[in-house]
N, C-alpha and C positions, 0 to 999 in steps of 0.2 A: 698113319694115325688109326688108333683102334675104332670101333663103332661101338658106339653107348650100347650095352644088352639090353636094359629098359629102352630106349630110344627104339632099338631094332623093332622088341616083341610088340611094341605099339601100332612101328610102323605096320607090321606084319597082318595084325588084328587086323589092322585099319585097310589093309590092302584086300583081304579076303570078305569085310565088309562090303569094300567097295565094288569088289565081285558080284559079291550075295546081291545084293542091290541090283545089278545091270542083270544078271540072270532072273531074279524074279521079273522082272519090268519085261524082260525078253517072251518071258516062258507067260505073261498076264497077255501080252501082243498075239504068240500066237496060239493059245489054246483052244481058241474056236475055228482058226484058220488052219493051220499047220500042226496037226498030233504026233509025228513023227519029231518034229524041230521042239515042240513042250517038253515030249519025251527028255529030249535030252539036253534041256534047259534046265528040266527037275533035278536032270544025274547032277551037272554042274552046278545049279543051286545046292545042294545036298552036299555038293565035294567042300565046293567055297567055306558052307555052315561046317563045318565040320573040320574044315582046317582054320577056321577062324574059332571055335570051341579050343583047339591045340594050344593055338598060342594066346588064346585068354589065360588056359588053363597057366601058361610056363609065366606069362605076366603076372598070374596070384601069386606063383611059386617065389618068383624073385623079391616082390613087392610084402612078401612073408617072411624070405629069409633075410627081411631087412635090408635089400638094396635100392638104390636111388638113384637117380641120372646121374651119370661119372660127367661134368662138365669138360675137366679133361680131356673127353672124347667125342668125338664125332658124333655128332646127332643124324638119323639119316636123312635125307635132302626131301622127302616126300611125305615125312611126318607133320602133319596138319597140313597139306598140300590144299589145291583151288578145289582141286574133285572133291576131296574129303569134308570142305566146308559145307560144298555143293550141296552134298549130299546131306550132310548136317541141317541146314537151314532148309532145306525141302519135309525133310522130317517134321521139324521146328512145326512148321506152316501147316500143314496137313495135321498134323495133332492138336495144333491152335483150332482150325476150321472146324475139324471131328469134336472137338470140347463145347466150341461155340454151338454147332448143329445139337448137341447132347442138351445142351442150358435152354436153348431156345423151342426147344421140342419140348423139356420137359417142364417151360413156364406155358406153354402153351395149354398143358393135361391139368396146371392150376387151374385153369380161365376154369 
């Protein structure tokens, strides 16, 4: 059976995401400790962001030339996976907290 090309280019995004994600957290770990190991936590953040730009780019292209998930076809196995939520709902929370910190900072410059 074929593999859906929307299904794929998601997974794809999502995979190089999931990357981008683990090499920033790597390279935040050791940039004060290990400058050689940041070095090249940057190169690989850099690669990840860049190959995750790729297949954003090829998901507009499809998602333009009018194509849709083929049900038909095989979706791939790690699209919307546990990592992928993970990482989702870690976002989520961290952006809730950053907003809260933003509200409550700036009723504070009310008082």
């Amino acid at each position: 059976m074929d593999i859906d090309t929307i299904g794929y280019a998601l997974e794809k995004l999502q995979t190089y995401l999931i990357w981008s994600e683990a090499h920033r957290a790597s390279y935040m770990n050791a940039r004060n400790i290990d400058i050689d190991n940041a070095k090249n936590e940057m190169s690989c953040l850099r690669d990840a962001i860049y190959n995750a730009v790729l297949h954003l780019n090829r998901l507009t292209e499809l998602i333009i030339s009018g194509q849709g998930i083929d049900r038909s076809k095989k979706i791939p196995r790690g699209l919307s996976g546990e990592v992928w939520q993970r990482i989702v709902a870690d976002i989520v929370i961290s952006q809730n907290e950053s907003a809260a910190y933003i509200f409550i900072n700036l009723r504070r410059s009310d008082l």
